[in-house]
N, C-alpha and C positions, 0 to 999 in steps of 0.2 A: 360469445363463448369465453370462458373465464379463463385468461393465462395459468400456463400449471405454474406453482410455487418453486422459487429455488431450493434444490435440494441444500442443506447446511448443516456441520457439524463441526466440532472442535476439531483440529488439523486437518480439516478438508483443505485438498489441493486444488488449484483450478488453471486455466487457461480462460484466461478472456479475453474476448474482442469486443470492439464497437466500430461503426463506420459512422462517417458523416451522411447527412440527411441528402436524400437526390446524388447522393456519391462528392458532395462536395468538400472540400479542402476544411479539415478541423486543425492542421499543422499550418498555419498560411508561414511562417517566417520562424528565423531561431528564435526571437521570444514567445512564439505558443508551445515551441518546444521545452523551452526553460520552463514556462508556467506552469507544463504539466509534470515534468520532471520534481517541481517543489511540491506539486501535489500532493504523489507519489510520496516523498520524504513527510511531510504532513501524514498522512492514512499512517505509514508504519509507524510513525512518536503516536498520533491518538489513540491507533486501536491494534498495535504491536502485530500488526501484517506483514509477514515476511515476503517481501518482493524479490521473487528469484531468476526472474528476468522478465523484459521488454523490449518493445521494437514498434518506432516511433516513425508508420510511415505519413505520407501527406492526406489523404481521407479517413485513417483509421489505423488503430493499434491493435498490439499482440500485448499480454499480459500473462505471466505465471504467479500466482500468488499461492501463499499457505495463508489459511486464518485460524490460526489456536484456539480463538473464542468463536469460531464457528459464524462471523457475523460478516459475511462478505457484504448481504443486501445493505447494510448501513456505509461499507466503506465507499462501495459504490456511488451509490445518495453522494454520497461527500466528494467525491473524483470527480464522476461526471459532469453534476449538479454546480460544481463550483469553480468547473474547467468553466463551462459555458456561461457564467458570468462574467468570469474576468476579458475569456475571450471577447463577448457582447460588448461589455464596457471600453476595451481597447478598438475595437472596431467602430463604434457608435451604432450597434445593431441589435437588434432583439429577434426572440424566439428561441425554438431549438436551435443546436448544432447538429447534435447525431439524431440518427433514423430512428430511433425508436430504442426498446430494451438490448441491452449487452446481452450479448452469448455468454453461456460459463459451464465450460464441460467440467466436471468434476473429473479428476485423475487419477489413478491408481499410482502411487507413486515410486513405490517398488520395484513396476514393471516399466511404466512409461514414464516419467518423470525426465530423464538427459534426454528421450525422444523428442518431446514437447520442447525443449530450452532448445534442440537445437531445429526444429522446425520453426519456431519464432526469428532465432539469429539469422537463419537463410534467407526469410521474407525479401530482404533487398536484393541479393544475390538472385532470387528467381525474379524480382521485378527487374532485373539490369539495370538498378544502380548504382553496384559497384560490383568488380570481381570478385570480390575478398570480404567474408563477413566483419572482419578485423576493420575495414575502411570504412564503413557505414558510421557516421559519430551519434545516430540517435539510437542505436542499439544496445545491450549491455555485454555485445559478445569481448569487445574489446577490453572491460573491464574485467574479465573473465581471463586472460590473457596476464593483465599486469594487477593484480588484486589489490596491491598499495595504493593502487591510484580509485578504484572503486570507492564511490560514495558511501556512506555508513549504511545506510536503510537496504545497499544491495545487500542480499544474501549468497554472495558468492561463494563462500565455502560449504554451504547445503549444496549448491548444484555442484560444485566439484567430487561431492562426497565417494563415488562412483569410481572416482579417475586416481593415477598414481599421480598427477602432474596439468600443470595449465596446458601444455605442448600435447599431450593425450588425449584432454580435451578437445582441445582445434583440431586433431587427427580425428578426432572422431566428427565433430562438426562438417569436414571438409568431405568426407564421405559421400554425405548427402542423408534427405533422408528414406527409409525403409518403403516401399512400394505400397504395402498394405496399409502407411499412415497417411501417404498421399491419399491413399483411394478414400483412407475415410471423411477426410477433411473437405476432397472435391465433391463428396455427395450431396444432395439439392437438400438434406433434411440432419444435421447433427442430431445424435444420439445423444444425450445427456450425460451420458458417461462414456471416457474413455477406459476400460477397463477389461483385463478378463470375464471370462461369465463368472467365477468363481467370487469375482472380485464382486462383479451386479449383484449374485445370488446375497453374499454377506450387505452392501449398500438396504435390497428388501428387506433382508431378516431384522434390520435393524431401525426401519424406516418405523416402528412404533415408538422407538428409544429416539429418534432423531428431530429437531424441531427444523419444520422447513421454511421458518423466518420469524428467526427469535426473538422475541420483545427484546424491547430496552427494561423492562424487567430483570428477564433471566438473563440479559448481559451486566447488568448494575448488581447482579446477586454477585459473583464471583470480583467484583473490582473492589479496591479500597474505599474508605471512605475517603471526604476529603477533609475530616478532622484528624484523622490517620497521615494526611498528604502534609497537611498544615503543621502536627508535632513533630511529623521524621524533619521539615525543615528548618523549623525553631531550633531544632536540637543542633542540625550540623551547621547554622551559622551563631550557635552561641544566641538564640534569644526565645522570646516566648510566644507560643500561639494568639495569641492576643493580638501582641506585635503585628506580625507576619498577617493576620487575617483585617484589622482594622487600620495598620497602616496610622499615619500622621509623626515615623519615628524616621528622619533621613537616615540614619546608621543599617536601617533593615529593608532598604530599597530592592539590594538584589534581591535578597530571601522573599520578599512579598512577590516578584516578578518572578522570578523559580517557581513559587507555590502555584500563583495563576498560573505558570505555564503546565504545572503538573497535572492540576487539576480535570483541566479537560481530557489530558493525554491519557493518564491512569483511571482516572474515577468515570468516563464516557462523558460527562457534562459538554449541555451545550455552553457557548460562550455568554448567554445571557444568563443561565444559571450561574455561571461562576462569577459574571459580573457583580451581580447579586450576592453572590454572597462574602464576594470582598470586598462592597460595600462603592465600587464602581459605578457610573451613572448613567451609563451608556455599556453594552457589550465592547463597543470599537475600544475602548482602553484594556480590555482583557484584549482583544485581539491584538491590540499594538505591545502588551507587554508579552506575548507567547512568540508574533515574531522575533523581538530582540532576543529572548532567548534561545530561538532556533538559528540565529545566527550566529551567536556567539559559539551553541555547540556546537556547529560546523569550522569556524573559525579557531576556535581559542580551547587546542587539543587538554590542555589542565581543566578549566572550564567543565569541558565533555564528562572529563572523567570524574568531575565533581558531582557531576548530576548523578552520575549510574552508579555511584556509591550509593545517592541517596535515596534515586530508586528502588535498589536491590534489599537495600532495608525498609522499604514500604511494601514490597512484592511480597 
């Protein structure tokens, strides 16, 4: 029988889970948690996924996401796909990790959206690992809490949008959640959508407008090119596209290592395309120059803000 298709649209909302395969341990120790945590930051710089929370227990995760370009099935591909190798590689193991396909209700965000964040945030709370969502450290409630300290790729002030204050928030967390989302969640068969009917009825009317797993076509229609990516960085470190794409000049190190890194994030390129076309010999040197730069954005706050200028004028 042929799986149904994921439903997908530009700011579709979702919740997703996966579990590990036979129920077994996909989190074994804090570095699979860290591993999937960069993941995570990875998907939102490639494909601008707003991740609005998580909750990171020991066989399986809770995920809320938004995708603006409507391309979860791809970001997916990329999370799981390349959780399970680094896992594999670290352990000296092979095959699956998780059981098969992710769940992904679609959400009506309007209505359920703080409902969904804070049924995620509870998950350890109802497993009795800790009293207090706030205590749980693989969670993002507690980043919810203190926002300064939240990683960039969280979207904490979309979930806060709701609330007068972080403290409202947790009062509303600590509540618990609503009986009729328990009930829907514990039923043997999820519905595809959480939503009003109203909300379904528009979801069909619209299911001719909506593509339910978008080429890399129509997602490479709406993105920059990457001679668009190559002249916005010529320009703001003072040199020329030439430079920047053929390289052999030490003064345009960073800008060439900027430009790869953009490349893939903004334009969807895989890394062996962009290898290619910066004239690299191997994909692994586009890969090794994308994480120096995601680390420095994380690290070296002038940096950060040097890119998202030069994003904003490629966007």
């Amino acid at each position: 029988m042929a799986r149904p298709l994921r439903i997908t649209y530009p700011g579709a909302v979702y919740h997703v889970m996966n579990r590990g395969a036979s129920r077994q341990a996909v989190f074994a120790d804090t570095a699979d948690n860290e591993r999937f945590l960069e993941l995570l930051s990875d998907c939102h710089d490639r494909w601008r996924v707003e991740i609005l929370a998580y909750c990171l227990m020991k066989n399986h995760y809770h995920l809320c996401l938004r995708t603006p370009e409507g391309n979860l099935p791809r970001v997916m591909r990329h999370l799981n796909g390349v959780y399970t190798q680094r896992v594999n590689q670290a352990q000296g193991r092979d095959g699956p990790l998780f059981r098969g396909r992710y769940k992904a209700l679609v959400v009506e965000a309007d209505r359920y959206l703080t409902a969904v964040i804070r049924y995620i945030h509870l998950n350890p709370v109802q497993a009795k690992l800790v009293k207090r969502p706030e205590a749980y450290r693989w969670s993002s409630h507690a980043a919810y809490l203190k926002a300064k300290t939240a990683p960039p790729w969280l979207a904490v002030k979309s979930g806060l949008t709701s609330f007068g204050s972080a403290r409202e928030f947790h009062e509303f967390v600590l509540a618990g959640n609503e009986e009729a989302l328990e009930t829907f969640y514990e039923s043997a068969r999820h519905q595809p959508v959480l939503g009003s009917e109203a909300f379904r009825t528009r979801l069909r009317g619209k299911l001719g407008e909506i593509s339910r797993e978008h080429t890399r076509r129509e997602r490479v229609a709406v993105r920059p090119s990457a001679g668009r990516v190559v002249q916005a960085v010529a320009k703001s470190y003072g040199t020329t596209g030439v430079a920047v794409r053929k390289g052999g000049d030490g003064r345009v190190g960073e800008a060439r290592q900027v430009a790869i890194y953009l490349v893939p994030r903004l334009c969807d390129w895989t890394l062996q395309a962009t290898a290619e076309y910066f004239g690299l010999t191997s994909y692994g040197g586009a890969s090794w120059a994308c994480a120096q730069i995601r680390r420095r954005r994380v690290t070296e706050r002038t940096f950060r803000k040097k890119l998202e200028q030069i994003e904003k004028k490629i966007l």
